[in-house]
C-alpha positions as CSV (number, residue, x, y, z in Angstrom):
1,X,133.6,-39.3,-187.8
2,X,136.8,-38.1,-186.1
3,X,139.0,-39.2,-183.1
4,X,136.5,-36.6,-180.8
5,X,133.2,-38.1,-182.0
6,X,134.5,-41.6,-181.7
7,X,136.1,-41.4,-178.4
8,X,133.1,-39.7,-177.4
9,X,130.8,-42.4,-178.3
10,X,132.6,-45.7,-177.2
11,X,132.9,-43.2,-173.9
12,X,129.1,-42.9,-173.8
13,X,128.3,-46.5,-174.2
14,X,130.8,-47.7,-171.8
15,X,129.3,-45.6,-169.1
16,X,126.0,-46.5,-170.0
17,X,127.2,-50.4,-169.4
18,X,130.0,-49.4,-166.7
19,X,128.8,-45.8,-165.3
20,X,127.6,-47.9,-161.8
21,X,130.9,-49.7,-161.7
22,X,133.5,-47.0,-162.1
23,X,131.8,-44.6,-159.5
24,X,130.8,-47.3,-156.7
25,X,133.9,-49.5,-157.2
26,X,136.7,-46.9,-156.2
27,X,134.5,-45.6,-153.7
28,X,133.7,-48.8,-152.1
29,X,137.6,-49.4,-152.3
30,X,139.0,-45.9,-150.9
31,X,136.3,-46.5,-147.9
32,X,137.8,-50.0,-147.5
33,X,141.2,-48.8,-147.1
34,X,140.4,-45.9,-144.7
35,X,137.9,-48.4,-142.6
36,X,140.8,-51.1,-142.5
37,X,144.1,-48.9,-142.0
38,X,142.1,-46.2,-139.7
39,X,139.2,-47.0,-137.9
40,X,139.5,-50.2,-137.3
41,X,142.7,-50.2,-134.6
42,X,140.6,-47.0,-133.2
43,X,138.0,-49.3,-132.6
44,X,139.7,-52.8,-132.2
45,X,143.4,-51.8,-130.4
46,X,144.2,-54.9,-130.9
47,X,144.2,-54.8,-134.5
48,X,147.5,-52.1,-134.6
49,X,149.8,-52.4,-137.6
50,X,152.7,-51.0,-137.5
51,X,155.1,-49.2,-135.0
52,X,156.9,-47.0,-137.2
53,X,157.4,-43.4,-135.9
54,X,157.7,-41.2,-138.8
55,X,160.3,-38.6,-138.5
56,X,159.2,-35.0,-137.5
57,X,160.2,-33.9,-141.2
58,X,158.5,-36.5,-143.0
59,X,155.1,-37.0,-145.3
60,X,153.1,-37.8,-142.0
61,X,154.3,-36.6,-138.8
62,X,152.7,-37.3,-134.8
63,X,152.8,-33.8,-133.3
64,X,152.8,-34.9,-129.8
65,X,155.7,-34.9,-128.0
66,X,154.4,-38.5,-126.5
67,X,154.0,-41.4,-129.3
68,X,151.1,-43.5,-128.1
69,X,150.7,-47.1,-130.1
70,X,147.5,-45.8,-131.7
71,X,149.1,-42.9,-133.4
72,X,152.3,-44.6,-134.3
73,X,149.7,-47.7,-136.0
74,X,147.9,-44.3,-138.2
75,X,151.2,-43.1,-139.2
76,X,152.4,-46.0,-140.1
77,X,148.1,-46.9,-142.1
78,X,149.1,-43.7,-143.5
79,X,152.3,-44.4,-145.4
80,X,150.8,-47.2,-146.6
81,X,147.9,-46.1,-148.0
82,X,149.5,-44.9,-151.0
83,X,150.8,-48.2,-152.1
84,X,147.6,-49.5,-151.4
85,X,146.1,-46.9,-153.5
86,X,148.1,-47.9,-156.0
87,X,147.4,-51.7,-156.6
88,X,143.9,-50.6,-156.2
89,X,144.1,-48.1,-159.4
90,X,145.9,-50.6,-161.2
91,X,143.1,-52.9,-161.1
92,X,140.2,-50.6,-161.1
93,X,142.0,-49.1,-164.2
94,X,142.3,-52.9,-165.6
95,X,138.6,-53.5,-165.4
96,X,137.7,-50.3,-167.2
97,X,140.3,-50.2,-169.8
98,X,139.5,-53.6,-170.7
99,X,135.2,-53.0,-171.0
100,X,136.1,-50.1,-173.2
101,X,138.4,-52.1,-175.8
102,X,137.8,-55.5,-175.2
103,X,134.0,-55.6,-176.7
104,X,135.3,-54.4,-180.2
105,X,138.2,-56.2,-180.7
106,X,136.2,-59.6,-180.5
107,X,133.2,-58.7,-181.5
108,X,135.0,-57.4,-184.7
109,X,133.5,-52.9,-184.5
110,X,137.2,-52.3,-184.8
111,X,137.4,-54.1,-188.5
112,X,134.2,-52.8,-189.0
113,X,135.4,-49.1,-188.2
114,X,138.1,-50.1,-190.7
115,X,136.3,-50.4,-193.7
116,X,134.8,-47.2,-193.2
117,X,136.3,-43.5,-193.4
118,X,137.9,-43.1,-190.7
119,X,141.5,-42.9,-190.6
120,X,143.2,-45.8,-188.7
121,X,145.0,-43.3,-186.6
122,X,141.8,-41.7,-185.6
123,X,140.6,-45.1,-184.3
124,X,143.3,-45.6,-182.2
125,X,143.7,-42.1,-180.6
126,X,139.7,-42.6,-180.2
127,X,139.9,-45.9,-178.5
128,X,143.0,-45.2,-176.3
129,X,141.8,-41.6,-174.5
130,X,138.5,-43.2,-174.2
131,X,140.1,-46.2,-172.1
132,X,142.1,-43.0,-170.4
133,X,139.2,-40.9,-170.0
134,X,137.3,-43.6,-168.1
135,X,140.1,-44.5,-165.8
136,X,140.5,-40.7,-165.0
137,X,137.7,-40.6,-163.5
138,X,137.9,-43.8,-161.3
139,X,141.1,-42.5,-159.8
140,X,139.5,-39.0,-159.4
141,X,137.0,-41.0,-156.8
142,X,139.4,-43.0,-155.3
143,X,142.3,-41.1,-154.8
144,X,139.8,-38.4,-153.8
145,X,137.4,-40.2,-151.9
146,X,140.3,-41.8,-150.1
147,X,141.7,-38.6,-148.5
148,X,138.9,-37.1,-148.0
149,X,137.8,-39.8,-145.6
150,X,140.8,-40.1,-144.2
151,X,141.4,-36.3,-143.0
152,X,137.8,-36.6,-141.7
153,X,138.9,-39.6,-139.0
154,X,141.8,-38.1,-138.5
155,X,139.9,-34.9,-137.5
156,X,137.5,-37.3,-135.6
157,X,140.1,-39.1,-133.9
158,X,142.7,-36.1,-132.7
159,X,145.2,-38.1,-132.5
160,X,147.8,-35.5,-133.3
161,X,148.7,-37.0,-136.7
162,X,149.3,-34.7,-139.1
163,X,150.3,-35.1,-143.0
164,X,151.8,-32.5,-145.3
165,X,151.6,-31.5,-148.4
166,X,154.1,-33.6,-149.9
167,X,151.4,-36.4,-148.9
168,X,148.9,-35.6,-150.8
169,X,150.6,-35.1,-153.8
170,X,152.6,-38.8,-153.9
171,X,148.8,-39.5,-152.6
172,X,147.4,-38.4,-155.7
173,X,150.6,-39.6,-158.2
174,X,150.9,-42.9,-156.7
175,X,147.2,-44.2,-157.9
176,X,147.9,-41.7,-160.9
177,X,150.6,-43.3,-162.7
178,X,149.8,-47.1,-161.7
179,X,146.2,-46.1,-163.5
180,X,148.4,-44.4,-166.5
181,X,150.8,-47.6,-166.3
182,X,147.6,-50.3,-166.6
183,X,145.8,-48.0,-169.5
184,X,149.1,-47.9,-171.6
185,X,149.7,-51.6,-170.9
186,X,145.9,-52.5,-172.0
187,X,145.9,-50.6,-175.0
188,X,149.5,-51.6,-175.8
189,X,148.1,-55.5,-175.8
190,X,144.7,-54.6,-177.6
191,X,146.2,-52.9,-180.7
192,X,149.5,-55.0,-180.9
193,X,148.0,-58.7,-179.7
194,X,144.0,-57.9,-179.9
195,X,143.6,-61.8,-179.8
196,X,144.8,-61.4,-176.0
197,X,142.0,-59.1,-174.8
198,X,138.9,-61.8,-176.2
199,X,137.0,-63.1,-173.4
200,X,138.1,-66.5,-174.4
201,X,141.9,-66.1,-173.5
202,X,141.2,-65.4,-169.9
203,X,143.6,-62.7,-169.7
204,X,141.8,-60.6,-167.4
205,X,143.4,-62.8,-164.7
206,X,146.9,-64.1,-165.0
207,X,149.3,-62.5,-166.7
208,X,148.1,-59.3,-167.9
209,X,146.8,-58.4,-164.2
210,X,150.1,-59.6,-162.6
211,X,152.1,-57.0,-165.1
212,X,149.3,-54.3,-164.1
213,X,150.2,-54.9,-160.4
214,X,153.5,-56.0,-160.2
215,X,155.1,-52.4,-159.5
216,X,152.5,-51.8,-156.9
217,X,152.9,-55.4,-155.0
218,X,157.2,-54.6,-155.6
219,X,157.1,-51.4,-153.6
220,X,154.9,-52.4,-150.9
221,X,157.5,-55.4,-150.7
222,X,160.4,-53.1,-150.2
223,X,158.7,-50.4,-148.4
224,X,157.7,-53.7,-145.4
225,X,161.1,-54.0,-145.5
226,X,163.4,-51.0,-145.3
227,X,160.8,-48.5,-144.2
228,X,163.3,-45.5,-144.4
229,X,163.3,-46.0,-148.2
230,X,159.7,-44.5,-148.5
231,X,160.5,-41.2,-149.3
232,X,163.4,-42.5,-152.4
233,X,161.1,-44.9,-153.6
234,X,158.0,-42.5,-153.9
235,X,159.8,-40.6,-156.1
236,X,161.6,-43.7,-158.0
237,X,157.9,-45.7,-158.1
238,X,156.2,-42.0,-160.1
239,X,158.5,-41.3,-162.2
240,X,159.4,-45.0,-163.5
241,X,155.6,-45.6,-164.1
242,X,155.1,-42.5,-165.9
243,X,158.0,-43.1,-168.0
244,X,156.9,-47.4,-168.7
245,X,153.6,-45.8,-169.7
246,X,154.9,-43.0,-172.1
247,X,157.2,-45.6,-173.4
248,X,154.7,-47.6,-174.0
249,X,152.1,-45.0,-176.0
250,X,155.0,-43.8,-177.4
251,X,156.1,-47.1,-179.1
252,X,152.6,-48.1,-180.0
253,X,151.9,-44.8,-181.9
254,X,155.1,-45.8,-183.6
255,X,154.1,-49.3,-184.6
256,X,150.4,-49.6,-184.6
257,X,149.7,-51.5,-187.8
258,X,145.6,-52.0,-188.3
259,X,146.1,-55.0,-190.4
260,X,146.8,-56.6,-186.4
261,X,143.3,-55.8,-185.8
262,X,142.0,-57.6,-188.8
263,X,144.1,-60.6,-188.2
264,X,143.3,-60.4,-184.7
């Protein structure tokens, strides 16, 4: 068996016990976040959030000359959403990543997998791009179910709101590298501390999920309170997750020791 057979199978099996989960739940969340940000102050005024008025250069912009409440309230639903987007990936990525290691390294496949033929390295290359693999996908349907809902009420509503396409791409990173940031994280903790990932630690609450969300729950603090900063910390928030999570892959090719997995 090699690292395309292996990650193949561990992918097979967790989609046969996780398939349901990994298409409904990003779904279910990307609706949730249009229905809450966007249709509901369409249908409730009195639920506005927000008065920011974006500036006529930025990543969402109100075309008419006019601001009404409602459309400052989208623009404002609309700058969020991202950051939104991104604590969401973080723990839709936390839930997968964790089905697709967790099972092995208590129930003891990975010594098992040991013994046999295949290369240690070949096990963890296998593992890890299945756990990525997996959480791929579940940001493909949330990060794409999430715009395209939300250019659809924004066609339905004609409310002049407009966003570029410098929005959909830090629409598309922002989910992107909190997923990346959670699957390095996971994998880091299964093949370094396996004895963290067993059912019996509890440690898919606490502190693993508040080190999956904490750069997501940071920037929507600092974007509440300075929201001029967006743009900078768009930019800051991609690029320091991608570079946690390669420095995190990077250092755990570097050190990954299988005798942690047996004493795990």
């Amino acid at each position: 068996m090699n690292v395309r057979r292996l990650g193949r199978a561990v992918v097979v099996r967790a989609w046969a016990q996780q398939g349901r989960q990994v298409i409904g739940i990003p779904l279910a969340a990307a609706f949730g976040i249009v229905v809450l940000l966007l249709v509901l102050p369409q249908v409730m005024p009195g639920a506005l959030h927000g008065t920011l008025t974006p500036p006529a250069t930025g990543t969402v912009q109100i075309l008419s000359p006019h601001v009404t409440a409602t459309q400052a309230a989208m623009a404002t639903a609309l700058i969020t959403a991202p950051l939104l987007l991104g604590i969401g990936a973080s723990l839709i990525s936390l839930s997968v990543s964790r089905s697709v290691l967790a099972p092995d390294v208590s129930s003891g496949v990975m010594e098992s997998l040991l013994a046999t033929s295949l290369p240690p390295r070949a096990l963890f290359l296998g593992y890890v791009a299945a756990a990525f693999s997996l959480s791929l996908l579940a940001w493909g349907i949330l990060a794409g179910g999430f715009l395209g809902l939300a250019l659809l009420v924004i066609g339905l509503t004609g409310d002049s709101v407009r966003v570029t396409g410098s929005y959909y791409v830090t629409t598309l990173l922002f989910p992107l590298v909190s997923l990346l940031w959670t699957a390095s994280l996971i994998s880091f903790i299964a093949f370094v501390r396996p004895a963290w990932l067993k059912v019996a630690a509890g440690l898919n609450g606490g502190p693993l999920r508040l080190g999956a969300i904490l750069p997501g729950l940071v920037s929507v603090v600092v974007i509440t309170a300075d929201p001029d900063a967006y743009g900078v910390l768009s930019w800051s928030y991609i690029a320091g997750c991608a570079a946690a999570a390669a420095l995190l892959l990077i250092t755990l090719s570097m050190i990954f020791d299988e005798q942690r997995l047996l004493d795990g």
